[in-house]
C-alpha positions as CSV (number, residue, x, y, z in Angstrom):
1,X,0.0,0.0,0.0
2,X,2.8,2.1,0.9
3,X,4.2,2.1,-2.9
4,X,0.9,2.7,-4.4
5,X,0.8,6.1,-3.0
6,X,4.4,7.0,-3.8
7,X,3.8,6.1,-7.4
8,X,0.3,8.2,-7.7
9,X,2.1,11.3,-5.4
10,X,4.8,11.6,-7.9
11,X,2.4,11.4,-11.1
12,X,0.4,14.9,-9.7
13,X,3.6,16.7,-8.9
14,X,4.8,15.6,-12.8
15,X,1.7,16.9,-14.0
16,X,1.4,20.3,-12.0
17,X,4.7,21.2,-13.1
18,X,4.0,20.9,-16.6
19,X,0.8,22.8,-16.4
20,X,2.3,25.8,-14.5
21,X,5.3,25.7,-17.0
22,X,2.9,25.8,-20.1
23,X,1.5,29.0,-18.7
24,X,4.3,30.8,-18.2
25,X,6.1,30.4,-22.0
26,X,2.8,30.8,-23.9
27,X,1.1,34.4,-24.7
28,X,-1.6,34.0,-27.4
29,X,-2.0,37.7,-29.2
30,X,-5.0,40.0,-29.9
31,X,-5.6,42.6,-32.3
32,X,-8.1,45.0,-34.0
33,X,-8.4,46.8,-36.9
34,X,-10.0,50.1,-38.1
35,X,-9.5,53.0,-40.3
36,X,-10.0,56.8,-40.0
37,X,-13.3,56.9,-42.1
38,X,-15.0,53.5,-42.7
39,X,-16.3,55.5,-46.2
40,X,-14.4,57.4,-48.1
41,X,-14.6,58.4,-52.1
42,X,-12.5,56.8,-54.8
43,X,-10.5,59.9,-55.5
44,X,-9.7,60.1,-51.8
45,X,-6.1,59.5,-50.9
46,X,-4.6,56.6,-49.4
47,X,-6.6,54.8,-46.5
48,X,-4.0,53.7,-43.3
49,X,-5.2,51.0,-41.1
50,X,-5.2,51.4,-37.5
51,X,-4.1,48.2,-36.0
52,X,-4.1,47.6,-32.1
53,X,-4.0,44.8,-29.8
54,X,-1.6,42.7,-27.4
55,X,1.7,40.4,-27.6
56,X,2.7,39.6,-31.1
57,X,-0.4,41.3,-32.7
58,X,1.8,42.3,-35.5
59,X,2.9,40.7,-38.2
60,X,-0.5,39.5,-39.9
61,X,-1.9,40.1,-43.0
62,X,-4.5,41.8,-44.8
63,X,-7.4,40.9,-47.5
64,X,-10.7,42.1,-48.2
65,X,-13.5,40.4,-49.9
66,X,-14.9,40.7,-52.2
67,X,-12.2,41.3,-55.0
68,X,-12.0,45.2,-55.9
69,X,-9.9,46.7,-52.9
70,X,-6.7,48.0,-53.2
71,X,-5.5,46.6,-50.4
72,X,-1.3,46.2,-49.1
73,X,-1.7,43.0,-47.6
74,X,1.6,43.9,-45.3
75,X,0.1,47.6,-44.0
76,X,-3.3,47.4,-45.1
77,X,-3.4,50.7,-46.8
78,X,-5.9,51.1,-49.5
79,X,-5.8,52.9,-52.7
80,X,-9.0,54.2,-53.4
81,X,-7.9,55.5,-56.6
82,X,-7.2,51.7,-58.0
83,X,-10.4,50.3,-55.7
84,X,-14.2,49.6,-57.6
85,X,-16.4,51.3,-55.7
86,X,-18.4,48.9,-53.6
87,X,-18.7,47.6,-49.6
88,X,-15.5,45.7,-48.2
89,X,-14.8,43.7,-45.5
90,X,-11.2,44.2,-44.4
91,X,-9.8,40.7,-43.2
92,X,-6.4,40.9,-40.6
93,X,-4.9,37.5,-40.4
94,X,-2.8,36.0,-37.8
95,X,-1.9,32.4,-37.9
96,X,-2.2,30.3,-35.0
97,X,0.7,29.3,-33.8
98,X,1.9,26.9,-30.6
99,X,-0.5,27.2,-27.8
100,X,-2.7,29.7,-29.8
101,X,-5.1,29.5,-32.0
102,X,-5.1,31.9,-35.1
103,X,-6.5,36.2,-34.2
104,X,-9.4,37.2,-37.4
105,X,-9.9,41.3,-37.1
106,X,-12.2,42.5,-39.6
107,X,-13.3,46.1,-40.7
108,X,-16.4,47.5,-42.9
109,X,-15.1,49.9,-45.5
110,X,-17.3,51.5,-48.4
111,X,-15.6,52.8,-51.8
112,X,-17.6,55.6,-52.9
113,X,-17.2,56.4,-56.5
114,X,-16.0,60.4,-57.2
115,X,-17.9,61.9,-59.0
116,X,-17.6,63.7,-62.4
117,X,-18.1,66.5,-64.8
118,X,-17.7,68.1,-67.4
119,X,-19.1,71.7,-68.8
120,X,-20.2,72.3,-72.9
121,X,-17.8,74.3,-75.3
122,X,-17.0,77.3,-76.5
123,X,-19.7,79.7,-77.8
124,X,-20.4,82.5,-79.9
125,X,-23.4,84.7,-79.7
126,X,-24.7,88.2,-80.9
127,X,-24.4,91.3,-78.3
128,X,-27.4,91.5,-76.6
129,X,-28.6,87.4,-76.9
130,X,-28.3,84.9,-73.7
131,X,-25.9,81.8,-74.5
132,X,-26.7,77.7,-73.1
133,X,-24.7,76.4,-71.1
134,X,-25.0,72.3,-70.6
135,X,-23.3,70.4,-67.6
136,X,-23.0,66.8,-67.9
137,X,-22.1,64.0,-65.3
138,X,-22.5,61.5,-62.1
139,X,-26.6,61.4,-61.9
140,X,-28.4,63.9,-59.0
141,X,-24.5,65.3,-58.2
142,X,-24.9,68.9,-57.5
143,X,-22.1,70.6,-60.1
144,X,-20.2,74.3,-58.1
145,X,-19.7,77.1,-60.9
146,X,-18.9,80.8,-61.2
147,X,-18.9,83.4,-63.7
148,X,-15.9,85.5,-64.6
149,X,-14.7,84.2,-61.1
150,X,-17.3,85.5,-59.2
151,X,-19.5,83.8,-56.4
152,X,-19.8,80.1,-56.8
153,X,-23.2,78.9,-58.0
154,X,-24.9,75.4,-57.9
155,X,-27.1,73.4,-59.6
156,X,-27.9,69.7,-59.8
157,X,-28.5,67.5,-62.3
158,X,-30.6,64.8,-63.2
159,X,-31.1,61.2,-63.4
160,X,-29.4,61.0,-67.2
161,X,-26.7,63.9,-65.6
162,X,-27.6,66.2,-67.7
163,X,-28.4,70.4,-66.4
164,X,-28.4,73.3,-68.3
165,X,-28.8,77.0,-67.8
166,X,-29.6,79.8,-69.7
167,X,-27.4,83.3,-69.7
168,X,-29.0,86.5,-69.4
169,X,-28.4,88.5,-72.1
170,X,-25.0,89.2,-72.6
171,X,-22.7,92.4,-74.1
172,X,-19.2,91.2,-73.5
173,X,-17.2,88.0,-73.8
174,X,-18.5,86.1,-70.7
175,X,-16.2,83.0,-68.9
176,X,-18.1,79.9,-66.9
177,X,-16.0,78.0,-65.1
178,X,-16.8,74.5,-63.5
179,X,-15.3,74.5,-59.9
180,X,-16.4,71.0,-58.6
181,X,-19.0,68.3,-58.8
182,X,-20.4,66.9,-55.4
183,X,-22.5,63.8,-54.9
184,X,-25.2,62.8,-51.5
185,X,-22.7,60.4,-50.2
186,X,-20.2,63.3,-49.5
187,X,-17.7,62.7,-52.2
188,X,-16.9,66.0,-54.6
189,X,-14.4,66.0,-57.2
190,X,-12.2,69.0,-58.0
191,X,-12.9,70.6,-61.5
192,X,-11.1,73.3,-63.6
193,X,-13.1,73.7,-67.0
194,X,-14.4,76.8,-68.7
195,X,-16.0,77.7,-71.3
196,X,-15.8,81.2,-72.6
197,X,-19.3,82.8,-74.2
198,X,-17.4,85.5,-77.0
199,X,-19.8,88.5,-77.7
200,X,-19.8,89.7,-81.4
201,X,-21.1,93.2,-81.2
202,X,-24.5,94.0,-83.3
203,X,-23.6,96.7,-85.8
204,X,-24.7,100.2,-85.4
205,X,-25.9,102.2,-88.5
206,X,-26.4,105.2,-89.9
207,X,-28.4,106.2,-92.8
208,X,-27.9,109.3,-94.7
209,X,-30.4,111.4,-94.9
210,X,-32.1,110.3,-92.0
211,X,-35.3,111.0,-93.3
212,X,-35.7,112.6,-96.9
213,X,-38.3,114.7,-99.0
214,X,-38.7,114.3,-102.5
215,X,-41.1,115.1,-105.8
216,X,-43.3,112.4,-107.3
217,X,-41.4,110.2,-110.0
218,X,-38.0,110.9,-108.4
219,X,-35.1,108.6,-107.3
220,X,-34.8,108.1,-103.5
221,X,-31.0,108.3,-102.4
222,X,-30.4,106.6,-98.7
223,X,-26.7,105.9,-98.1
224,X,-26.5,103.1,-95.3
225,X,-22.9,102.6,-93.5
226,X,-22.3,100.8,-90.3
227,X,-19.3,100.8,-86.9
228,X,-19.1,96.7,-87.7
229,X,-16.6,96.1,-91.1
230,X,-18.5,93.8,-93.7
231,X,-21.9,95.3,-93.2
232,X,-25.0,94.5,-94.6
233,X,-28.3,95.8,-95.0
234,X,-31.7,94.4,-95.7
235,X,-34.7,96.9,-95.5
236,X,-38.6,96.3,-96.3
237,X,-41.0,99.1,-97.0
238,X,-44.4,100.2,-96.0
239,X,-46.0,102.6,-98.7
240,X,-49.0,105.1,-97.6
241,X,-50.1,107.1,-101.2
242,X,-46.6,106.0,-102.9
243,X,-46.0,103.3,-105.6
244,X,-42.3,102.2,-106.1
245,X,-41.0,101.4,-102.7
246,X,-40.0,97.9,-102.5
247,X,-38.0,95.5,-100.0
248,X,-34.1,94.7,-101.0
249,X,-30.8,94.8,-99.4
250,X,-27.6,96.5,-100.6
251,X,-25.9,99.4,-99.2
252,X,-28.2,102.1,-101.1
253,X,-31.5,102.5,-101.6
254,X,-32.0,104.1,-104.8
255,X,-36.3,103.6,-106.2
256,X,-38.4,105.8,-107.8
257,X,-41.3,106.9,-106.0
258,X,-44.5,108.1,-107.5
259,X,-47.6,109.5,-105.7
260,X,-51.2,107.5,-106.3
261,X,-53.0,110.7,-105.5
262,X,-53.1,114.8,-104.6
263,X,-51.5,114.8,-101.7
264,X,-48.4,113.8,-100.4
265,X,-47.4,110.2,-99.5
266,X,-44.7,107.9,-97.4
267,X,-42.5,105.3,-98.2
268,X,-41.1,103.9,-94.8
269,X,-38.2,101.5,-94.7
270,X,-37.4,99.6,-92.3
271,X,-33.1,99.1,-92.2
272,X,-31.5,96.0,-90.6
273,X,-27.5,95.7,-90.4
274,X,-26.2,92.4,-90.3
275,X,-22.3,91.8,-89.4
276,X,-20.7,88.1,-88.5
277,X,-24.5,87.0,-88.8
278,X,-25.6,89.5,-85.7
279,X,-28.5,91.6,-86.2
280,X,-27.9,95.5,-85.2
281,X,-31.2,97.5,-84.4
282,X,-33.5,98.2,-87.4
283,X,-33.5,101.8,-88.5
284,X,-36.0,104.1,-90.0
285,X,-35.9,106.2,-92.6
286,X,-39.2,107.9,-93.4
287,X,-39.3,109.4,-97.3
288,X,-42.1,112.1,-97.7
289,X,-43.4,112.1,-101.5
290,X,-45.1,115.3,-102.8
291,X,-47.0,114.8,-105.8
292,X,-45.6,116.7,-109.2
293,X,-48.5,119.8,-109.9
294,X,-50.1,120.4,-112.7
295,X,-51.6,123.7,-114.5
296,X,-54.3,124.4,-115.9
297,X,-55.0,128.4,-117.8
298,X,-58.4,129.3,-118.4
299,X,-59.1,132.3,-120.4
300,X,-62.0,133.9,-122.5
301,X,-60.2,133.8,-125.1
302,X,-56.4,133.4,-127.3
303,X,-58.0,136.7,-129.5
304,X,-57.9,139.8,-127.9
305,X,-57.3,143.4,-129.7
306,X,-54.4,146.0,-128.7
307,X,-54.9,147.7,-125.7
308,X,-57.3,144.7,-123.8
309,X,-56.6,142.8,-120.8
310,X,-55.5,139.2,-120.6
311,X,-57.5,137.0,-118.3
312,X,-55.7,133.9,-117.3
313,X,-56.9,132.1,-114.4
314,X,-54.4,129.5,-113.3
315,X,-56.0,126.4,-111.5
316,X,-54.0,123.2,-110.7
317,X,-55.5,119.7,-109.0
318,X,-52.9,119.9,-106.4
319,X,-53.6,122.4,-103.4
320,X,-51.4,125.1,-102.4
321,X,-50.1,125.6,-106.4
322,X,-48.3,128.1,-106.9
323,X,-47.4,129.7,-110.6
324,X,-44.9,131.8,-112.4
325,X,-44.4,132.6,-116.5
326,X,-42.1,133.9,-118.4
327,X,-42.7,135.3,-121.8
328,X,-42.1,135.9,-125.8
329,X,-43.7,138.6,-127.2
330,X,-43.7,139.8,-130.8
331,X,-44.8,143.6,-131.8
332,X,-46.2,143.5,-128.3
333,X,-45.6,145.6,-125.6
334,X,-47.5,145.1,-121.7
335,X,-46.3,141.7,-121.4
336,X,-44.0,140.8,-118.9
337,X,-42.8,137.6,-116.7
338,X,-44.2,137.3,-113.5
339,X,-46.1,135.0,-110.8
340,X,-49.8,134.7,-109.4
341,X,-52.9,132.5,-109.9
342,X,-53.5,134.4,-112.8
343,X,-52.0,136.4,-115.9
344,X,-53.7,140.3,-116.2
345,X,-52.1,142.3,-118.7
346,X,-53.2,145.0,-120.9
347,X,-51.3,144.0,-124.4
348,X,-50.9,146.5,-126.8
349,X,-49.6,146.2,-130.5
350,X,-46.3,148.0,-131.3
351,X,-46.6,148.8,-135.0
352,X,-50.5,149.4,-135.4
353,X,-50.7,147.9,-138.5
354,X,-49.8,144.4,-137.8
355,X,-50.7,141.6,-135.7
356,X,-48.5,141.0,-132.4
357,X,-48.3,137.8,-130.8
358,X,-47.7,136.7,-126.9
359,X,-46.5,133.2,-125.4
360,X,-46.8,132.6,-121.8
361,X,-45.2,129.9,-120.6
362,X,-46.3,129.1,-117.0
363,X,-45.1,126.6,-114.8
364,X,-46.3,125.5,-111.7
365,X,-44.6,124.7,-108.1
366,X,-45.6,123.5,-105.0
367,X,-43.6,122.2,-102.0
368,X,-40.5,122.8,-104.0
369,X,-42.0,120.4,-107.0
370,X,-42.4,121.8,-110.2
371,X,-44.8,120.1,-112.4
372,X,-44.8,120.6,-116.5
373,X,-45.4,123.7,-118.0
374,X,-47.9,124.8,-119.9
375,X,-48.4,127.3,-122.8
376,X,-51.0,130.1,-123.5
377,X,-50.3,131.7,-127.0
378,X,-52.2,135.4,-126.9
379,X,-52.9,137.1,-130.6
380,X,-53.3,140.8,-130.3
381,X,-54.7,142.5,-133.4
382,X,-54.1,146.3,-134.2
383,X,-57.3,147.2,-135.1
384,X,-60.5,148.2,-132.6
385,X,-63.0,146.0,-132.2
386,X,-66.7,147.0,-132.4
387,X,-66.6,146.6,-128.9
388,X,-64.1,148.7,-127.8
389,X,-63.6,152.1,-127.6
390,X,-60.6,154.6,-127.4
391,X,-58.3,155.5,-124.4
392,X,-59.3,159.0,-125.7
393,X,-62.7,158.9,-124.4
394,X,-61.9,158.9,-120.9
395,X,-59.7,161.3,-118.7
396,X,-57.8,159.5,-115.8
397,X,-56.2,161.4,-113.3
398,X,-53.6,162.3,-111.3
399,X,-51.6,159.3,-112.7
400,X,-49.3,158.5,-110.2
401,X,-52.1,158.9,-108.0
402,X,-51.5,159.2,-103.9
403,X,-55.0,159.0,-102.8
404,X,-58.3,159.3,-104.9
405,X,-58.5,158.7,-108.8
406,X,-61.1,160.6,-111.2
407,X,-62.6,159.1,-113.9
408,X,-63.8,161.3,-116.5
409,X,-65.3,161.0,-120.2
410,X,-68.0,160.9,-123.1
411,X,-69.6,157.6,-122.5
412,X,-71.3,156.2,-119.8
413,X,-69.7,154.0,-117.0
414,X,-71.4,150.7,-116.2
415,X,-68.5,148.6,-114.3
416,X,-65.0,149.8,-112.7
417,X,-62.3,147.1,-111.7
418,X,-59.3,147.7,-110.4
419,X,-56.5,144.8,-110.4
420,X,-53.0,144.2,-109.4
421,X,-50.5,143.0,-111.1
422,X,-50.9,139.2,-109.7
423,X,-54.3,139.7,-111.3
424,X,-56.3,139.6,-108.1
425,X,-59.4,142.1,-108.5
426,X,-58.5,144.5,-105.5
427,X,-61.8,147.0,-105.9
428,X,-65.1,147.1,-107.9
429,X,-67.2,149.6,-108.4
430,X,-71.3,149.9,-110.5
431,X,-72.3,153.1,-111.2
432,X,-74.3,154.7,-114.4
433,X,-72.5,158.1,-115.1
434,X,-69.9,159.0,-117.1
435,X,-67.5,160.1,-114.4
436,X,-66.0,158.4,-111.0
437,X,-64.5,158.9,-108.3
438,X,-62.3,156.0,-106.6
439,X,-60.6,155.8,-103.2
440,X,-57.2,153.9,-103.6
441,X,-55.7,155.0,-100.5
442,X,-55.9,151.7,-98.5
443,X,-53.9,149.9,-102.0
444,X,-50.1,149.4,-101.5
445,X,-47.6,151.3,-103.8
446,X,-47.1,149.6,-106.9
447,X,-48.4,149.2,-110.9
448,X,-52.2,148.5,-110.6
449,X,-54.7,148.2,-114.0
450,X,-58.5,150.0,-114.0
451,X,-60.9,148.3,-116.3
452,X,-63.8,150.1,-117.5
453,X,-66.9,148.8,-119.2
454,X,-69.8,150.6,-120.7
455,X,-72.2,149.0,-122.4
456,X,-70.5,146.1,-124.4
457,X,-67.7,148.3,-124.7
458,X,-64.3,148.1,-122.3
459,X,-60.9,149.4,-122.0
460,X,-57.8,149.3,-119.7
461,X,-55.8,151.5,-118.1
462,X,-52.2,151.6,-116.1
463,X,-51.7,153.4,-113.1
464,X,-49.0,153.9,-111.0
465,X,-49.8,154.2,-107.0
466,X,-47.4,156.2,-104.8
């Protein structure tokens, strides 16, 4: 019995001291694993791990799963630039070894991908029009811009990544710039791409004359020239009482305008330049057309006898006529150029015994248009007429007269007129005597003409007031 508990007493002290010496030499490790930011963007820059734990917790390595993490499989680090964007789980390995049994630390990461963008092209617009400006890029990202530098702006685009905006109207070259494109997860990528808006100027024109008066069946002459080189002009017209006007383009406008009517008429035209395909403002140009007169004498009669009066009324179709003649007389003397709405002049022949002859050319004017001209020919004979009767048979005196004028004679007076030299009847007097007595103190100085009638019988006579 004795050796039985030696032998049993000896096996417990064997085994205690290898258990207590199994203890002492073996130290299992721990560790744990984590980075900075458990999400971060693709363009971010390189991910460090941030490994802790105890004993040997160093030395392991890494992995991820699934494939599509840049991953150092010594340090852990991850690339996000070479990583698919995507969820990771980060593996950190250490074997087991004696004693110990092999240490897993894992880590979430998420890979977002950066976003992108990219802003339209270059542009050319006219002063004065807006431009379009197109973004493209990542879906629902929210793209940063500025103008000429200025404040930064956003906007967002949608589903296909597409945004635009429109400029207000612009008068000088105009720069966009792209500063960044940002997404909802928190990753914005960092953009430097412009486009520049260049602003032709519109041309500015001048028309010469500006506005222009001219007679019916005349040429219109509008000079158009512009600030812009290369110029052009296109013009449409809007005629009121005018034929003739017509729509074209050149750098003159040179038609011949008629007036439908009496009165005057307008051709407006409308003038657009045009330079490197930008529109300047239209200009007007307003051309007043006054119609071309006309004349028309009326008269008693072409044969009158030496020492009678011409009647010529002038009349025209156009208001506000106005007349003037010249003459050609031969073995006549009374007849001389002048103007009026009518022709009165006593015509006497030179050489009694032969027939004189008078041509009045008249032509009339209005609003600086002068019309055709038309012709009275006037045959004075040398002999009385029954109905006439000699200078003889009256007195009329003083002659220059100041004041009052007596008529004397043989024969009795029916009808006085006294006319001026336009032939506008300035006094009249009835009466049935043989003598008269006129006031022509109220008539202004000048050559004036009495008529006097008796009967069926007439003459004329000059006086002179003072």
């Amino acid at each position: 019995m004795k050796k039985i508990f030696t032998l049993f007493l000896f096996f417990a002290i064997t085994f205690c001291v290898a258990s207590a010496k199994t203890k002492e030499t073996v130290a299992c490790p721990t560790a744990a694993i984590s980075y900075p930011e458990s999400s971060f963007c693709s363009n971010s820059p390189t991910q460090f791990v941030m490994l802790t734990g105890t004993n040997t917790y160093n030395g392991g390595t890494f992995s991820s799963s699934p494939a599509g993490l840049s991953i150092n499989a010594s340090t852990g680090a991850i690339l996000p630039s070479q990583s698919t964007s995507g969820t990771y789980t980060v593996t950190y390995t250490i074997p087991s070894g004696p004693g110990c049994s092999a240490v897993i630390a894992t880590a979430t990461v998420v890979v977002n991908e950066a976003p992108w963008g990219m802003i339209s092209d270059h542009q050319t617009i006219c002063s004065g029009y807006s431009g379009m400006i197109y973004f493209t890029g990542t879906a629902n990202s929210t793209a940063t811009y500025n103008v000429n530098g200025g404040p930064n702006q956003t906007i967002t685009l949608n589903s296909a990544g597409n945004a635009m905006i429109t400029t207000p109207p612009l008068t000088s070259n105009t720069t966009y710039n792209l500063v960044s494109v940002s997404t909802s997860s928190g990753c914005t990528s960092t953009l430097s791409e412009s486009v520049i808006i260049t602003v032709l100027p519109s041309p500015i024109m001048t028309a010469a004359p500006s506005s222009q008066t001219i007679c019916s069946g005349s040429m219109t002459m509008i000079n158009m020239t512009s600030s812009s080189p290369n110029t052009t002009f296109t013009w449409n017209c809007v005629q009121a009482g005018v034929i003739g006007g017509s729509a074209g383009t050149g750098n003159m406008i040179m038609q011949v305008l008629s007036t439908t009517g009496t009165s005057p008429g307008q051709a407006v035209y409308s003038i657009t330049p045009t330079a490197n395909g930008c529109p300047g403002t239209p200009y007007t140009v307003v051309v007043t057309v006054y119609p071309t007169p006309n004349v028309t004498p009326s008269t008693p009669g072409n044969t009158i006898n030496s020492g009678d009066t011409t009647n010529i009324v002038l009349s025209s179709t156009i208001p506000g006529t106005t007349y003037t003649w010249t003459v050609s007389s031969n073995n006549v003397t009374g007849a001389t150029s002048g103007s009026g709405n009518s022709i009165f002049q006593q015509l006497s022949t030179i050489n009694s015994n032969q027939t004189g002859y008078v041509t009045y050319t008249i032509t009339p004017s209005v609003n600086g248009c002068v019309g055709m001209s038309n012709i009275v020919q006037m045959t004075v004979n040398p002999n009385l007429g029954t109905n006439d009767f000699t200078k003889n048979s009256f007195i009329v005196s003083p002659n220059p007269v100041v004041d009052y004028i007596s008529i004397k004679g043989d024969a009795i007076l029916n009808h006085i007129n006294v006319i001026n030299q336009l032939g506008q009847n300035v006094l009249e007097k009835e009466l049935n005597s043989n003598e008269a007595q006129l006031d022509l103190s109220a008539l202004k100085t000048g050559i004036y003409f009495i008529k006097l009638e008796s009967g069926n019988k007439k003459t004329t006579y000059k006086i002179i007031k003072q």
